[in-house]
C-alpha positions as a LaTeX table, in Angstrom:
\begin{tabular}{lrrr}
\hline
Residue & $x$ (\AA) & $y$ (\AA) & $z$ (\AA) \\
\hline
Unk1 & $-133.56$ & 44.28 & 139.44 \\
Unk2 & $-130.66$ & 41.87 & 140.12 \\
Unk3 & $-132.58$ & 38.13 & 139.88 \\
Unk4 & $-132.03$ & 37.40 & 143.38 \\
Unk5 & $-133.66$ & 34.14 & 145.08 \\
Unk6 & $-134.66$ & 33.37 & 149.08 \\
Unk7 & $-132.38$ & 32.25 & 150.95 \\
Unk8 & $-134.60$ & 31.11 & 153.54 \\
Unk9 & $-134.19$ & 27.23 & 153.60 \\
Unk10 & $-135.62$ & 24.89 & 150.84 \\
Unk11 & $-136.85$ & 28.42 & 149.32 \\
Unk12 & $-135.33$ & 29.51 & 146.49 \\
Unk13 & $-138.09$ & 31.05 & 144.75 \\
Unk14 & $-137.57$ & 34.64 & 143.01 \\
Unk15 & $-137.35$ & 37.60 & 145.02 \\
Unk16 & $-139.45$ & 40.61 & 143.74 \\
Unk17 & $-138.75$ & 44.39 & 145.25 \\
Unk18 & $-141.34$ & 46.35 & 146.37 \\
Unk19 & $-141.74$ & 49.55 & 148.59 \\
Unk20 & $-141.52$ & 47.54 & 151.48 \\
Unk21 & $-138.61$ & 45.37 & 150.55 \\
Unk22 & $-137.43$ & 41.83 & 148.80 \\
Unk23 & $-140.08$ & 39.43 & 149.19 \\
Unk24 & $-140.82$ & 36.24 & 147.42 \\
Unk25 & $-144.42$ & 34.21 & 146.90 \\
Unk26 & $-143.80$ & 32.33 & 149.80 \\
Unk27 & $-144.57$ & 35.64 & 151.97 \\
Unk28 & $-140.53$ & 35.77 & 152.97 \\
Unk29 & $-139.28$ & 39.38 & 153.05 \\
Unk30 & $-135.50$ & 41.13 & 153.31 \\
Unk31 & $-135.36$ & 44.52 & 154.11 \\
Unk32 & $-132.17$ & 46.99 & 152.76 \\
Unk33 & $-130.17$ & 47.72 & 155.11 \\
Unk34 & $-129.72$ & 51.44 & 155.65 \\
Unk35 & $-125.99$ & 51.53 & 154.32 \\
Unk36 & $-127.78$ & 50.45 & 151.16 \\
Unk37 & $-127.01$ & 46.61 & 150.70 \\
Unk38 & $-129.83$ & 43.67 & 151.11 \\
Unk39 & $-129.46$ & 41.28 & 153.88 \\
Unk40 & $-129.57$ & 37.57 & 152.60 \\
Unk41 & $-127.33$ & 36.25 & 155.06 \\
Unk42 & $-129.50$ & 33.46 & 157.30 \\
Unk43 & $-128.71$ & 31.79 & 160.32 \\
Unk44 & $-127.19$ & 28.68 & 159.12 \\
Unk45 & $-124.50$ & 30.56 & 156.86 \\
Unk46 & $-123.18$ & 32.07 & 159.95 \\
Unk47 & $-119.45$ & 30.81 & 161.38 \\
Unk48 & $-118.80$ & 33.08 & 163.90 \\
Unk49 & $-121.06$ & 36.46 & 165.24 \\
Unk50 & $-119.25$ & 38.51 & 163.12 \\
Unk51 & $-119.03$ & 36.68 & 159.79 \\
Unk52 & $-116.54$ & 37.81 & 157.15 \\
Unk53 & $-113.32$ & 39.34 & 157.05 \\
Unk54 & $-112.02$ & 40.84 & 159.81 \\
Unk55 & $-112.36$ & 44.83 & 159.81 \\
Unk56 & $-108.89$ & 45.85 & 159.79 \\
Unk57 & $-108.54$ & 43.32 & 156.75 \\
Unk58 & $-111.50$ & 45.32 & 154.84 \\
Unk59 & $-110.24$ & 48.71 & 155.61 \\
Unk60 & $-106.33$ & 47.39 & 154.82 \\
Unk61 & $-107.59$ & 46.67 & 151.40 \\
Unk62 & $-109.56$ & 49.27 & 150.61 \\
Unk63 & $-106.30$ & 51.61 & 151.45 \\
Unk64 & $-104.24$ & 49.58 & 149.20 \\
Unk65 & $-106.59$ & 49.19 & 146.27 \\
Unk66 & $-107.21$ & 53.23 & 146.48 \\
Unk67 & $-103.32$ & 53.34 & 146.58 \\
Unk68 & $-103.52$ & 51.77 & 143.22 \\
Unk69 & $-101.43$ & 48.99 & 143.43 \\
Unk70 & $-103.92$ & 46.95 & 141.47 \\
Unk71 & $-104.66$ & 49.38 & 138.70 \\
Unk72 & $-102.42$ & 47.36 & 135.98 \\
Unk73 & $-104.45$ & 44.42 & 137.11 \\
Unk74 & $-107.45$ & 46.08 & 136.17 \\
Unk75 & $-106.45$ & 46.79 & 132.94 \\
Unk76 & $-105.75$ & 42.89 & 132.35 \\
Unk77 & $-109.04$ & 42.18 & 133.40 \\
Unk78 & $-110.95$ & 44.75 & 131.49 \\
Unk79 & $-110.63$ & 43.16 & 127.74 \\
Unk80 & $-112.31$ & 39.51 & 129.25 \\
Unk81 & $-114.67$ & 41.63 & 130.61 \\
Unk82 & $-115.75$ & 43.17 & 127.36 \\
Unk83 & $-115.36$ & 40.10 & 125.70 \\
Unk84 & $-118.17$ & 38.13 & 127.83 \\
Unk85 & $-120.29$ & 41.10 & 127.32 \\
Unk86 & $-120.18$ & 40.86 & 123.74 \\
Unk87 & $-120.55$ & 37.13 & 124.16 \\
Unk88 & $-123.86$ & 37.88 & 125.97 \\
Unk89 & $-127.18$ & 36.18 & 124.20 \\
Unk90 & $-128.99$ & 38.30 & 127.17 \\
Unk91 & $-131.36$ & 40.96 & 126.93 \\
Unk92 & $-129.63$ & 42.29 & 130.16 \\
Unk93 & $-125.88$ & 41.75 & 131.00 \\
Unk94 & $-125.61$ & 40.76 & 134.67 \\
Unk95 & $-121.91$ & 40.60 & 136.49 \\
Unk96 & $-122.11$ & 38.27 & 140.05 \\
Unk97 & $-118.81$ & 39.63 & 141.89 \\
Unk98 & $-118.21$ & 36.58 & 144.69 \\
Unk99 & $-116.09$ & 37.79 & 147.77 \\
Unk100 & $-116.69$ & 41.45 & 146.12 \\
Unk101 & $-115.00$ & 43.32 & 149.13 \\
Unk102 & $-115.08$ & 47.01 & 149.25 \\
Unk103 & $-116.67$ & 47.04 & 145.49 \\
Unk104 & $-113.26$ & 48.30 & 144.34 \\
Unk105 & $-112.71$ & 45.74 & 141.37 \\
Unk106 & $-116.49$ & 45.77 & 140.48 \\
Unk107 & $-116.96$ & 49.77 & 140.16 \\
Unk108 & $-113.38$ & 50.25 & 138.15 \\
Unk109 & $-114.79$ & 47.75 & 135.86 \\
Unk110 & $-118.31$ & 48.17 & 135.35 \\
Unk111 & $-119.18$ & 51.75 & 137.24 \\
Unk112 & $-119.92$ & 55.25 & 135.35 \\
Unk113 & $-118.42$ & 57.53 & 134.38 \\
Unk114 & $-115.94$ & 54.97 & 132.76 \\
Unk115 & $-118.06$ & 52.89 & 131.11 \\
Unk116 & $-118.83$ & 54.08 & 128.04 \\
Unk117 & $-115.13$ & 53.19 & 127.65 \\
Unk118 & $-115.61$ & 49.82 & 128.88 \\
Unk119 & $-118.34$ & 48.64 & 126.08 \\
Unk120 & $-117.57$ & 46.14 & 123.52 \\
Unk121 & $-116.91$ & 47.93 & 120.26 \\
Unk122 & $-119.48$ & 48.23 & 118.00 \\
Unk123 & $-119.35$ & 48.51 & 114.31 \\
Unk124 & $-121.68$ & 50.09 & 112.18 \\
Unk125 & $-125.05$ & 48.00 & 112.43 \\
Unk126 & $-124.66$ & 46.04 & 115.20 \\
Unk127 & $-127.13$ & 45.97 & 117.69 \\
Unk128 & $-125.79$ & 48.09 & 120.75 \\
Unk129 & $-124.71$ & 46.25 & 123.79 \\
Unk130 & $-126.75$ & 45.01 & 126.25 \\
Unk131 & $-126.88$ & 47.13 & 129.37 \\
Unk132 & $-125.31$ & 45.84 & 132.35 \\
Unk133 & $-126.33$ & 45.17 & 136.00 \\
Unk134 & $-123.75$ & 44.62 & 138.60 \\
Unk135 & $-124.11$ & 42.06 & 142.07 \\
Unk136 & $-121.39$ & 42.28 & 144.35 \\
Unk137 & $-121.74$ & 39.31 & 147.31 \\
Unk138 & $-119.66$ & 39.36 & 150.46 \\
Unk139 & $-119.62$ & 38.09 & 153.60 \\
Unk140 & $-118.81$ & 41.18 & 155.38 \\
Unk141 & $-121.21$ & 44.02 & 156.52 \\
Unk142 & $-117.98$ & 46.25 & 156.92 \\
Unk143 & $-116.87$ & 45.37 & 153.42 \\
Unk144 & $-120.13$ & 45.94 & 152.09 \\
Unk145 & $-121.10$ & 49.44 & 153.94 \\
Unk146 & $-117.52$ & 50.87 & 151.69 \\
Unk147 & $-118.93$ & 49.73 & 148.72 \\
Unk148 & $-122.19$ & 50.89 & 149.00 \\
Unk149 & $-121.43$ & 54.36 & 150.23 \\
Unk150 & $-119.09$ & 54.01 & 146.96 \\
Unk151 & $-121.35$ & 52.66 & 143.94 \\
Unk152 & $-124.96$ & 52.92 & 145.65 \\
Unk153 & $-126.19$ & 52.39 & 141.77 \\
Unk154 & $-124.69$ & 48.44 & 142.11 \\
Unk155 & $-127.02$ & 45.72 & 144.39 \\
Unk156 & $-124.74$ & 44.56 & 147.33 \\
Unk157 & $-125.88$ & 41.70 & 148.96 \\
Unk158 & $-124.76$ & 40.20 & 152.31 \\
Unk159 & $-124.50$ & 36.04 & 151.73 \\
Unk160 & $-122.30$ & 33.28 & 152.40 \\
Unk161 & $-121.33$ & 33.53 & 148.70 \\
Unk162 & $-119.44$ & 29.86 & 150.11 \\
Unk163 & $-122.82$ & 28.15 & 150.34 \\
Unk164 & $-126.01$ & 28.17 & 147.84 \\
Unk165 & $-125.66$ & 31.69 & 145.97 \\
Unk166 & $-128.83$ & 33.73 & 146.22 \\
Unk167 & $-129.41$ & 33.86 & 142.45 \\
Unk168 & $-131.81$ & 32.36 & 139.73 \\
Unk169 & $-130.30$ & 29.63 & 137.50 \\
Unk170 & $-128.86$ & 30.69 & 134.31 \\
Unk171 & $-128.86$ & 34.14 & 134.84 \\
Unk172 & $-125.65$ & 35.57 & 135.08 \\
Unk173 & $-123.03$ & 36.93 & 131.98 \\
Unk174 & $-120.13$ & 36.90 & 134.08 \\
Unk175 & $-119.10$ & 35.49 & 137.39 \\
Unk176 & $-115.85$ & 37.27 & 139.15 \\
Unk177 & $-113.85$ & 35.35 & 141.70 \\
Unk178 & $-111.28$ & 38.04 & 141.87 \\
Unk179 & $-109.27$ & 36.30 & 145.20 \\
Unk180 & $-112.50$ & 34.97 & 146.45 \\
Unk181 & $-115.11$ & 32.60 & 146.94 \\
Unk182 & $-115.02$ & 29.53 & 144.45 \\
Unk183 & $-118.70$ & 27.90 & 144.76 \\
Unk184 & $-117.74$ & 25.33 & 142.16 \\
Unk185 & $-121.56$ & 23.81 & 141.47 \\
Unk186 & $-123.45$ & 27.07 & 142.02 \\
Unk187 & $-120.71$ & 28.72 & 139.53 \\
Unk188 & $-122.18$ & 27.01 & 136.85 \\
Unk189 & $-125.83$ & 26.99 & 137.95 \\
Unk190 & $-126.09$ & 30.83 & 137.64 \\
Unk191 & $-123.96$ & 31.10 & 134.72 \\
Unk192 & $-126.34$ & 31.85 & 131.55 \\
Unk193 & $-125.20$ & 29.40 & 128.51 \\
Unk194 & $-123.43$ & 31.95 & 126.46 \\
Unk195 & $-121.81$ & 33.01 & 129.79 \\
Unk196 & $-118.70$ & 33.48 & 131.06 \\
Unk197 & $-116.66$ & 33.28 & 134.71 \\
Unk198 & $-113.24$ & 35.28 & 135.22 \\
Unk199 & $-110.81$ & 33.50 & 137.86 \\
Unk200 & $-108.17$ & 35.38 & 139.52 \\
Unk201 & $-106.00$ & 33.77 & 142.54 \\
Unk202 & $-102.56$ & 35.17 & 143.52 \\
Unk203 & $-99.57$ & 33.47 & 141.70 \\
Unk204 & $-96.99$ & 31.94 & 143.21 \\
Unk205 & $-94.32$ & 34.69 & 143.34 \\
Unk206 & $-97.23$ & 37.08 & 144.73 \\
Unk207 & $-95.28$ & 39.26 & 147.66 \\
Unk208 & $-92.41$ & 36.90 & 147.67 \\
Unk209 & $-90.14$ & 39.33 & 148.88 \\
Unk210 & $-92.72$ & 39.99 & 151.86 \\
Unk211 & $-93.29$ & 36.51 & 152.38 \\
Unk212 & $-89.27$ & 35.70 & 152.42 \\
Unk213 & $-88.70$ & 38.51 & 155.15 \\
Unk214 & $-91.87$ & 37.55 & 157.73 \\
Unk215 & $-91.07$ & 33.99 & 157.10 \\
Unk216 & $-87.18$ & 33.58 & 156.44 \\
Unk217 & $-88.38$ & 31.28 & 153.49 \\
Unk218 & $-90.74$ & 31.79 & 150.53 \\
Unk219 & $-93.37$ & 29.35 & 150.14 \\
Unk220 & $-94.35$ & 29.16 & 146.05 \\
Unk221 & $-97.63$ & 27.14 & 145.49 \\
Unk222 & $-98.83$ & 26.60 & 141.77 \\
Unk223 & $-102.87$ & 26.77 & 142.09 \\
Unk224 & $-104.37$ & 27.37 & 138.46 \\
Unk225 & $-103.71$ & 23.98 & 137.32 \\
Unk226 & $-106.29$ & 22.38 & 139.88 \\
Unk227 & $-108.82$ & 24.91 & 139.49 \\
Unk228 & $-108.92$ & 24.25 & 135.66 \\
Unk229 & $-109.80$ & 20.28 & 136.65 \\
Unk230 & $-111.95$ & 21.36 & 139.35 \\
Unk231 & $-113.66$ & 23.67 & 137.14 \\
Unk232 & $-114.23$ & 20.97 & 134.55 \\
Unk233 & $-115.58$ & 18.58 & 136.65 \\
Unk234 & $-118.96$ & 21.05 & 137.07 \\
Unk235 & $-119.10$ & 21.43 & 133.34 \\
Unk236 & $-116.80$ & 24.86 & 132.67 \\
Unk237 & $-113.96$ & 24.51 & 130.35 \\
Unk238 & $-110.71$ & 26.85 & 130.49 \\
Unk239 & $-110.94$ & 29.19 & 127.02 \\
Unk240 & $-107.41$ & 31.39 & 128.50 \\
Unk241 & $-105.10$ & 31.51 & 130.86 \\
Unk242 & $-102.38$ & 34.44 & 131.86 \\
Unk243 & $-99.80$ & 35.51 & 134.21 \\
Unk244 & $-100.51$ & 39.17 & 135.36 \\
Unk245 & $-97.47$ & 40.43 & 137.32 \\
Unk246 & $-96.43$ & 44.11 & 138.56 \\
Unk247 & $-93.80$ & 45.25 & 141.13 \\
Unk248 & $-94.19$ & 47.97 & 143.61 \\
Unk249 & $-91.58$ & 49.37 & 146.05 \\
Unk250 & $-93.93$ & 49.34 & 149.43 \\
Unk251 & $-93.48$ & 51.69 & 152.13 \\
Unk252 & $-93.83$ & 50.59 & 155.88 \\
Unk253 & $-97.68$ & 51.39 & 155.80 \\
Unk254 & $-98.32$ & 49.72 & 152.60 \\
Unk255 & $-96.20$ & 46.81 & 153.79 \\
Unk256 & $-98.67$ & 46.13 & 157.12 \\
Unk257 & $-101.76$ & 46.87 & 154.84 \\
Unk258 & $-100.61$ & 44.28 & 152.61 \\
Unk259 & $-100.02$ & 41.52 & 155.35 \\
Unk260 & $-102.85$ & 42.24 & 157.40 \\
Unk261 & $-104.81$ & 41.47 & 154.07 \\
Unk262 & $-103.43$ & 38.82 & 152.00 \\
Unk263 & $-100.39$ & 37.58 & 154.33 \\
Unk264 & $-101.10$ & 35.79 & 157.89 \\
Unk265 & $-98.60$ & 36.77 & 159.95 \\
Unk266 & $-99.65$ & 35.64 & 162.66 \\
Unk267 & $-96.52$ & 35.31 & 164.90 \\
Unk268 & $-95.20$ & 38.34 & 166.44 \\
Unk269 & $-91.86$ & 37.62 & 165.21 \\
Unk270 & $-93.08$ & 37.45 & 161.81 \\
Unk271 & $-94.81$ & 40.86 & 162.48 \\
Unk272 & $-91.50$ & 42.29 & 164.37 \\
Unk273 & $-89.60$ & 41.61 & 160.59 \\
Unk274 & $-91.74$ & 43.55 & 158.52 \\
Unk275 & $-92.33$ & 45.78 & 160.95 \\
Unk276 & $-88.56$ & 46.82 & 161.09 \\
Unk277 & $-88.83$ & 47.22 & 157.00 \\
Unk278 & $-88.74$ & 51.32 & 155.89 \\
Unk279 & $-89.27$ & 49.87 & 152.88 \\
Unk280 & $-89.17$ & 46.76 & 150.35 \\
Unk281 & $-90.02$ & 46.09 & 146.67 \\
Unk282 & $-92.26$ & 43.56 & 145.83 \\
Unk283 & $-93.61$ & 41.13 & 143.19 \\
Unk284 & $-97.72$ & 41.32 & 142.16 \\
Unk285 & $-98.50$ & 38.48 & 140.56 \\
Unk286 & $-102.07$ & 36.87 & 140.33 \\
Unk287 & $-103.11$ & 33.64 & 138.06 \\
Unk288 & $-105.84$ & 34.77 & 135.82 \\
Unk289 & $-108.48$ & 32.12 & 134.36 \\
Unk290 & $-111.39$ & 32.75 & 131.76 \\
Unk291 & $-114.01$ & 29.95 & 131.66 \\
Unk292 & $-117.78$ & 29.47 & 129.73 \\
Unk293 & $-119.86$ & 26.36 & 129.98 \\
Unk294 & $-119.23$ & 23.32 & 127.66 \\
Unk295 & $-121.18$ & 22.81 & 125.64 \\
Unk296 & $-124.46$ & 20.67 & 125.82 \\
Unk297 & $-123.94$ & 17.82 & 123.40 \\
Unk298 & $-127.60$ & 17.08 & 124.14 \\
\hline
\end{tabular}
């Protein structure tokens, strides 16, 4: 299984599954929920009664990532993805999704019956990749009900993927922020040495034509540069960064999925303005970072 940790406080020791269950030595036990993800979340990782996205977010992005608008992106992502696999010195390749959503991203990448075509290559002699386990961690039992009814193989776990992440040290291949959850220190505390973490945030021209017509003004904010210092500061160094950008001609549905997922807009005369839209074409665009650990001049 996934090497998950308790997340009861001052914890943290290994969780084991049984019959019954997650437990850990300390006697501490997790039950799956029925929908088929494991509960993690505790009481003082709770904001609000109903942590995590809203549901009409969840269920605006699933219909817009099933509408393909992110497919190209995928196919960015997929080489960097082999890559760290390759890179692996693990017996086991583990993936940590943070702020995995629906599962969407993590089952195009990593899910059967694609993913013979999603190994490293291999040449003749080399040892055959290692196999690969998937986590996905959200924040949202909405989010994570979709993805398990989707990819019941993968381990979904409900956590505040914000605070300490409910994983061993060292442990993990590849951590995926894909528009998430950026726990800088605990980033590189589950990240194996050899491993690697993949960085996506929107870019600055992301839905700028949305964004001009809700807002009368397009707001363009440059983010990659401070995540790369940020990043360093914890020990990870940038190895590549790209631009990914698509365009897409958005119908009136599409339009409202899109702002009720990624776009706040929150005033009703914002709304009113892209509600009035039949149609609009639009600029995809994401920032997209690959990282490993320095390395330990020690």
């Amino acid at each position: 299984m996934f090497p998950l940790r308790c997340t009861v406080r001052k914890c943290l020791r290994p969780l084991s599954q049984t019959e019954r269950g997650l437990t850990c030595p300390a006697g501490h036990h997790f039950d799956r929920a029925r929908q088929g993800y494991w509960s993690l979340l505790q009481p003082q990782d709770r904001r609000s009664a109903t942590p995590g996205d809203a549901e009409q977010a969840v269920l605006a992005r699933h219909r817009w990532l099933a509408a393909g608008h992110m497919s190209t992106l995928v196919a960015a992502l997929r080489p960097w993805c082999q890559a760290s696999h390759a890179a692996a010195q693990q017996d086991v390749f583990r993936v940590l999704d943070l702020g995995c959503g629906e599962g969407t991203f993590g089952r195009e990448l990593f899910a059967a019956p694609n993913a013979d075509s999603q190994k490293p290559a291999e040449t003749v002699g080399s040892p055959s990749p290692a196999p690969t386990q998937y986590a996905g961690v959200d924040l949202s039992k909405r989010a994570l009900r979709l993805a398990a009814r989707s990819w019941p193989a993968a381990t979904w776990v409900l956590a505040n993927a914000d605070r300490v992440l409910p994983v061993e040290d060292n442990t993990v291949g590849l951590v995926l922020s894909l528009f998430g959850r950026r726990p800088l220190s605990e980033i590189a505390r589950v990240l194996h040495p050899s491993g690697r973490c993949v960085i996506a945030v929107p870019g600055e021209d992301d839905l700028i034509e949305m964004r001009e017509q809700a807002q009368q003004q397009g707001h363009r904010r440059n983010r990659w540069e401070a995540i790369i210092a940020q990043m360093k500061e914890v020990g990870l160094e940038c190895l590549e960064h790209t631009r990914w950008r698509d365009q897409a001609t958005l119908d009136a549905a599409a339009l409202a999925d899109a702002a009720a997922m990624t776009y706040r807009a929150v005033r009703r005369s914002q709304q009113a303005r892209l509600a009035d839209l039949e149609s609009l074409q639009v600029t995809l665009s994401a920032e997209l970072l690959l990282f490993s650990p320095l390395p330990d001049d020690g």
